[in-house]
N, C-alpha and C positions, 0 to 999 in steps of 0.2 A: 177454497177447493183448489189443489193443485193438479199442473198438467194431466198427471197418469190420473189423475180421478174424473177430470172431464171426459177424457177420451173415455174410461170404462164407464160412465155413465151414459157417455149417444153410441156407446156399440150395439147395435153394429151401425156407422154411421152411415154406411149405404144399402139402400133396400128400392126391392124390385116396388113397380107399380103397374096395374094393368088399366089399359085406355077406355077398352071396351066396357061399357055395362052388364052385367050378366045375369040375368035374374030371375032365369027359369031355363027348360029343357028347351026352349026354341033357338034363345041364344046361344047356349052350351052346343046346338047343330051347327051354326055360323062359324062358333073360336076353336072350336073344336073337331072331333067325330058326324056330322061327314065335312062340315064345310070345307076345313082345314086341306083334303084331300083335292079339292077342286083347284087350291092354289098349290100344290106341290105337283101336278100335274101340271099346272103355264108352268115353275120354273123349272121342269125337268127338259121344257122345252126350249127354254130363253132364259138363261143364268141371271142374265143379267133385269127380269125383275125379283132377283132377292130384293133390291133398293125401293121397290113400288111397296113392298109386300109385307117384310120383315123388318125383323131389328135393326137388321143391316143399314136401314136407310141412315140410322142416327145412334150409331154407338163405338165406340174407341176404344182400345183394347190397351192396358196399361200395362204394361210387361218389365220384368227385372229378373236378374240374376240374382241381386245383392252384392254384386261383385265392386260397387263404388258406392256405399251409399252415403249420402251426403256430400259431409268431412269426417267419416268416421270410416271409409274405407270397405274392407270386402267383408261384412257382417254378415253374409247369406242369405237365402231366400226366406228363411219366415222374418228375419230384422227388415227384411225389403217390403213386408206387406202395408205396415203402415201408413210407409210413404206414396205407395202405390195408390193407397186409399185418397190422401192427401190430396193428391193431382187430380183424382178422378172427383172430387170435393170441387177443386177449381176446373174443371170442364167445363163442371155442370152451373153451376154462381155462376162463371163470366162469359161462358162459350154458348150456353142452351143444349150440350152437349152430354148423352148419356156415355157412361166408361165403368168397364169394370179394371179393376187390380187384379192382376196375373204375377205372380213370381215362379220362377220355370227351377226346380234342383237342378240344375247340372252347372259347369264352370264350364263348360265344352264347348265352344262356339260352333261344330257341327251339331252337335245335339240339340240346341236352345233353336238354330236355325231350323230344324228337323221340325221338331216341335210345333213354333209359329206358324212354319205354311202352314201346318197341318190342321189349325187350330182356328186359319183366318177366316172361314168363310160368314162366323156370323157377323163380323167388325166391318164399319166403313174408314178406318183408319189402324195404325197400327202403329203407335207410342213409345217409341223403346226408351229405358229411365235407369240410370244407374249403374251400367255396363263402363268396367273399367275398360280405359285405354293401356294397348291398340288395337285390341279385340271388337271395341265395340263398332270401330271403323270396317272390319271387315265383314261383322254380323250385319249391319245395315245396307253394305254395300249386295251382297248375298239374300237378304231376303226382299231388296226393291227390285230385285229380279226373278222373284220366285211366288210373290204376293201383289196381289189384283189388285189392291188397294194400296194408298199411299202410309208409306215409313217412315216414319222421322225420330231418330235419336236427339229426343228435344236439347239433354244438355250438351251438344253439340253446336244445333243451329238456332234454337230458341235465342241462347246465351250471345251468338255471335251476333244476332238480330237487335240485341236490345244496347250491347257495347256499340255498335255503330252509333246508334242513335243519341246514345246520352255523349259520345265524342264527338258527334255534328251538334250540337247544343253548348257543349263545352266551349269548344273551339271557336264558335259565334261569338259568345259571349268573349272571351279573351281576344274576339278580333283576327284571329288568325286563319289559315289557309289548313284543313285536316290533308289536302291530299300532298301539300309542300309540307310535311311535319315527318320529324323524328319519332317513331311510334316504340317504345321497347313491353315487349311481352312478354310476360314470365310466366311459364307454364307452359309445356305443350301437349297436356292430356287431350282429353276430346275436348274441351270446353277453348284451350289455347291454340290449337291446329285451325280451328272454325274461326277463330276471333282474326289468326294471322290471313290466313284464308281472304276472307271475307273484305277486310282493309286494304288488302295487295289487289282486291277484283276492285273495287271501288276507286282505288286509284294513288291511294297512300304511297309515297314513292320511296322512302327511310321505313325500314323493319326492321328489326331485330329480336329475333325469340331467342330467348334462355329457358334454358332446365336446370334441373338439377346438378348439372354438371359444368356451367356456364351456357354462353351462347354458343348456338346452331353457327357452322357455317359451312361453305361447300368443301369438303374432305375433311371434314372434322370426322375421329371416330368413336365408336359407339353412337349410332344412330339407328332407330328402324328407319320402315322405307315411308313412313309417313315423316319424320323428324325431315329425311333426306327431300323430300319433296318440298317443303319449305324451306329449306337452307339453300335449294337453287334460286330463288328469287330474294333471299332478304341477306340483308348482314355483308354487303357487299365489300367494306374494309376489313372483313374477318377479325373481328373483334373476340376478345377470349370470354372475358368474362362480365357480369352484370355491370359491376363496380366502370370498366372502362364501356359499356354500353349506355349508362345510364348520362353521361357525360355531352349534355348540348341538347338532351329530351326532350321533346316538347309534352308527352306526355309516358304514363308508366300507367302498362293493364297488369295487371296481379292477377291470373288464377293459379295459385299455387300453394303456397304456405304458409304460418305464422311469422311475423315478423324478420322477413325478410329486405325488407327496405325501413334503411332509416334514416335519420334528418340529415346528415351529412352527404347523404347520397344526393337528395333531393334539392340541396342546397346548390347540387353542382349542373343540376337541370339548366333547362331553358328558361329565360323569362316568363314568367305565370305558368307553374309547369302543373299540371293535371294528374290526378292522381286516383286511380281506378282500383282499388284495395279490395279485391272481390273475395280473398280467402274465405271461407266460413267453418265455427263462427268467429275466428279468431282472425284476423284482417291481413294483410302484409304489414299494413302500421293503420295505428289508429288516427282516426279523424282529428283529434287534438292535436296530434303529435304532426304529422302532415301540414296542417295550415300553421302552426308554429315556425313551421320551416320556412315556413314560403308559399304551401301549395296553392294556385289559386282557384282550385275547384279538387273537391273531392267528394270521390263517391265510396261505397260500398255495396255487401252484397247481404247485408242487416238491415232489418226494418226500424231497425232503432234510433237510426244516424239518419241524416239528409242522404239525399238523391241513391234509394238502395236499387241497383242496377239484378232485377229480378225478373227472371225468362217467365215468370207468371205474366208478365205484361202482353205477351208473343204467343204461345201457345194456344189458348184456349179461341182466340180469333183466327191465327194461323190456322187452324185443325179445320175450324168453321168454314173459311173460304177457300180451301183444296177441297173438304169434300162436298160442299153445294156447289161449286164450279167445278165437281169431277178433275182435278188436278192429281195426279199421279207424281208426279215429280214435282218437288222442290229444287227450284231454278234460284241461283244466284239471283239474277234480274227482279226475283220476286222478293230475296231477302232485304234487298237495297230499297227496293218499292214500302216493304214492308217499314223499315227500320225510320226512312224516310218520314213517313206519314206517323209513325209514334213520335219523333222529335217535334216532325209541323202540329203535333196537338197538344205539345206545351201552354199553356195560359198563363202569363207573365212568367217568362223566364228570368233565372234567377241563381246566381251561384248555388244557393243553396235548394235550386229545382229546374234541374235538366233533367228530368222525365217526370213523368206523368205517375200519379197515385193508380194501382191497378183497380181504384175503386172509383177512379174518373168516369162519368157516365158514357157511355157510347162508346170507351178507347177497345172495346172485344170488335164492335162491328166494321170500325175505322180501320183497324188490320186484317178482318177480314174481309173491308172494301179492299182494302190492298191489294191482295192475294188474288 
């Protein structure tokens, strides 16, 4: 049986369940006509026991444009529902977390915003998945101020959470200093903004981000004002291009492309230089081809290969411990704490295992002990 036959044979793969027993006209008065009416009168008085009362207390709202999905780009809102599905698949496995899939038609980031508030009250969380960058920077930033419940554009900071951690693992292992390291990162969609982000909070003193167009640096042009925001803190020799950025590396984050680094690049690294090939599904370089060179730890963002650096690890326990601790904001402090405590629950670390299987028992509760 292949793919497309699995998936059409458990569709729909997500289905309502109800808690109550119901099993005559006394109980149908409690879930229903009149009882129901007894609770919509407390929360007309006190909003805030939807959480006692309703769905609200425990369900997550999966939302997409289709404007980035995957590696396959701006496919649109019915190509987005699957994956929406997917996520709301791992909520519920590793979170205990109910979610539904939402894809919104529009490309309009007032609109999709318009929408969401509009949309929030029955969710205790709010998921954004698949919003191209720089859009999706400014839709999250606009609806954590317009929505009662907490936001999170996971492939933003899910992805920035779990790159920390497999690079404090890395870095152990090799012996070295992560916040004394030459970091270069290629990509700076949403997934590379959070990653640079997130290393410069932590303490990383050497950045450097690459696009599409070489390295970020201060007055460099063609930049938005997210690109420009990271180019005042990294890239301090003003560096042009990958090729002389990659030069003394201690390590290379890839979210970006196919086969954009290759052995000759990596040769000219740091001693035991790390290699974080997260493209999907097709890598910056593949794992063969990287330890050939030299690499001394490599990862990906495939389940195929050793150590595949995957925001499922994050997510599903993140979501958990913002909304049982009423957490509205996603703090830096909490990412670090977060990222932290996935590296500390390594079991024999191992070049070929700095991070944890998302099927490791306990790793959803330990991050959202974190949180």
């Amino acid at each position: 049986m292949n793919i497309a036959q699995k998936h059409k044979k458990n569709s729909p793969k997500i289905e309502t369940e109800i808690k109550p027993k119901i099993r005559n006209k006394k109980d149908l008065a409690v879930f229903y006509t009149p009882g129901v009416g007894e609770i919509s009168k407390k929360i007309s008085k006190n909003k805030k026991l939807l959480f006692d009362f309703t769905i609200k207390k425990n369900c997550v709202a999966v939302i997409s444009d289709g404007s980035a999905i995957l590696g396959f780009g701006n496919l649109g809102a019915e190509a987005a529902l699957p994956v929406m599905e997917g996520k709301c698949i791992l909520f519920k496995k590793f979170g205990g977390l109910n979610a539904f899939p939402m894809t919104i038609k529009t490309q309009d980031p007032e609109e999709f915003v318009n929408v969401v508030k509009n949309i929030q009250t029955p969710f205790s969380a709010i998921n954004l998945e698949d919003i191209a960058a720089p859009k999706c920077f400014e839709i999250e930033e606009k609806l954590k101020k317009e929505c009662d419940v907490p936001v999170v554009h996971d492939d933003q900071h899910a992805t920035s959470i779990v790159v920390l951690a497999g690079l404090i693992n890395a870095f152990k292992l090799a012996n070295k200093n992560l916040k004394n390291s030459k970091i270069v990162v290629n990509g700076v969609g949403a997934a590379g903004f959070n990653i640079v982000k997130l290393l410069h909070y932590f303490g990383v003193k050497n950045i450097i981000a690459c696009d599409s167009k070489g390295a970020l640096y201060k007055g460099r042009p063609n930049m938005n004002v997210y690109k420009k925001e990271v180019a005042n803190y990294t890239n301090k020799e003003k560096v042009k291009t990958l090729k002389e950025a990659i030069i003394n590396a201690d390590a290379f984050v890839g979210v970006s492309a196919p086969n954009v680094l290759n052995k000759d690049l990596i040769r000219k690294m740091a001693e035991k230089p790390i290699i974080f090939a997260l493209a999907n599904p097709i890598p910056e370089i593949y794992p063969q081809d990287a330890l050939k060179a030299g690499a001394f730890v490599v990862a990906t963002g495939r389940s195929d290969f050793k150590n595949q650096i995957n925001n499922a690890l994050v997510f599903p326990g993140l979501f958990k411990g913002m909304i049982e601790k009423g957490k509205k904001e996603l703090t830096m402090e909490m990412k670090v704490k977060v990222a932290m405590a996935i590296a500390n629950s390594v079991k024999r670390l191992s070049r070929n295992k700095i991070i944890p299987s998302i099927f490791q028992k306990n790793l959803h509760k330990i991050v959202a002990k974190a949180v």
